[in-house]
C-alpha positions, 0 to 999 in steps of 0.5 A: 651746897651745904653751907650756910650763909649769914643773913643780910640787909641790903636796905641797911645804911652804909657810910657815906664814901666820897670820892676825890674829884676834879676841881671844878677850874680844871674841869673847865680847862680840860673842857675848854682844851677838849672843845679846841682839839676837836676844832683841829688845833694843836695845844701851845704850851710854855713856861709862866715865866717869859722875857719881856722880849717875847711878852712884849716886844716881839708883839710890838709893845713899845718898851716905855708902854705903861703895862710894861711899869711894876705896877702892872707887871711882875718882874722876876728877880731871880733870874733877872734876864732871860737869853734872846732868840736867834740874832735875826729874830732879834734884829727884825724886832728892834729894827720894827721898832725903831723904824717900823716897815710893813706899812708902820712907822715904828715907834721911833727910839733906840730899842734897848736889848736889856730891857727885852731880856728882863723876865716876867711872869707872862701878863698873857699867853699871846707871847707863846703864839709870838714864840710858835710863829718865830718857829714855824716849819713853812713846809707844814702850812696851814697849821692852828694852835691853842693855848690854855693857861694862867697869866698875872697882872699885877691888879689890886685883889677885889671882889672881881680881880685877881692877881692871876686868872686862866686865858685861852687862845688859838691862832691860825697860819693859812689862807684865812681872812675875817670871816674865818675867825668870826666862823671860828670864834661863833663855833668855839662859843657855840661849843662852850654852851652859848647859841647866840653870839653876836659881834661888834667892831672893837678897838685894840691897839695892836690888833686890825681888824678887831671884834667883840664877842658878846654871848646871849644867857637867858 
């Protein structure tokens, strides 16, 4: 009680802190990551580095298609080659390719196992869906999954095209049609800050049906 204090401005200027904080990339992917699990999907996740097995051939890319040129894939030097997956795994792939099944053709030539071992940085996240379908549990069906992370293509840098850049995807095993997936594509979008979304009928090689998704911005 008998003490006596110093007097002090609480109007008095202090030095400016500044915190660290999350780069505004990653903040993105957290939210996109966040917007995914809330759906119900489990996150994929998988080396950047992948065979040219999972990357393309087992996502029926024939092996003299132009993506799989240097010009537009980074092959890897060291490790060149990659182990391949279980022998019928394997065999049901070259077996699709050489003569196709389900309805397809194929592509009608003798698929070439070192060619599918050679190693890539992934030109897409699609070959840890290929991965996570080979190693499904049935007993655990329906299931859903996403993936967030950074592919490279081998693109000439500008102002809009980088080597490398971030895809999401989500995919899911059940008793689903067309309708599912443009209910979940118009929620995620919904989620991401766009109320209108719109589709229309797209062409993509390896994919039927397939749809575009354009997003209305005021």
């Amino acid at each position: 009680k008998k003490q006596e204090f110093r007097r002090y401005d609480v109007k008095a200027v202090v030095p400016s802190i500044s915190y660290g904080r999350r780069h505004f990339v990653n903040q993105a992917i957290r939210y996109v990551k966040r917007i995914w699990l809330d759906m119900g999907f489990k996150e994929m996740t998988g080396s950047n580095v992948q065979s040219s097995f999972w990357n393309f051939d087992a996502l029926f890319v024939p092996q003299d298609h132009p993506a799989r040129d240097l010009q537009d894939t980074f092959f890897i030097k060291n490790p060149e080659y990659a182990n391949l997956p279980k022998k019928e795994i394997v065999e049901n792939v070259k077996k699709m390719h050489e003569n196709g099944g389900f309805g397809s053709q194929g592509w009608k030539y003798q698929w070439n196992e070192k060619t599918a071992r050679k190693n890539v940085l992934r030109t897409h996240t699609t070959a840890l869906s290929a991965i996570t379908l080979a190693n499904l549990n049935q007993n655990e069906l329906p299931l859903k999954f996403f993936n967030v992370g950074k592919v490279y293509r081998n693109e000439t840098m500008d102002y809009s095209h980088l080597f490398e850049f971030y895809q999401t995807e989500g995919i899911v095993i059940g008793d689903v049609n067309f309708r599912h997936l443009l209910g979940y594509l118009k929620e995620f979008f919904k989620k991401m800050g766009f109320e209108k979304a719109r589709f229309r009928p797209g062409f993509f090689p390896y994919t039927s049906l397939s749809t575009e998704v354009e997003v209305f911005h005021p």
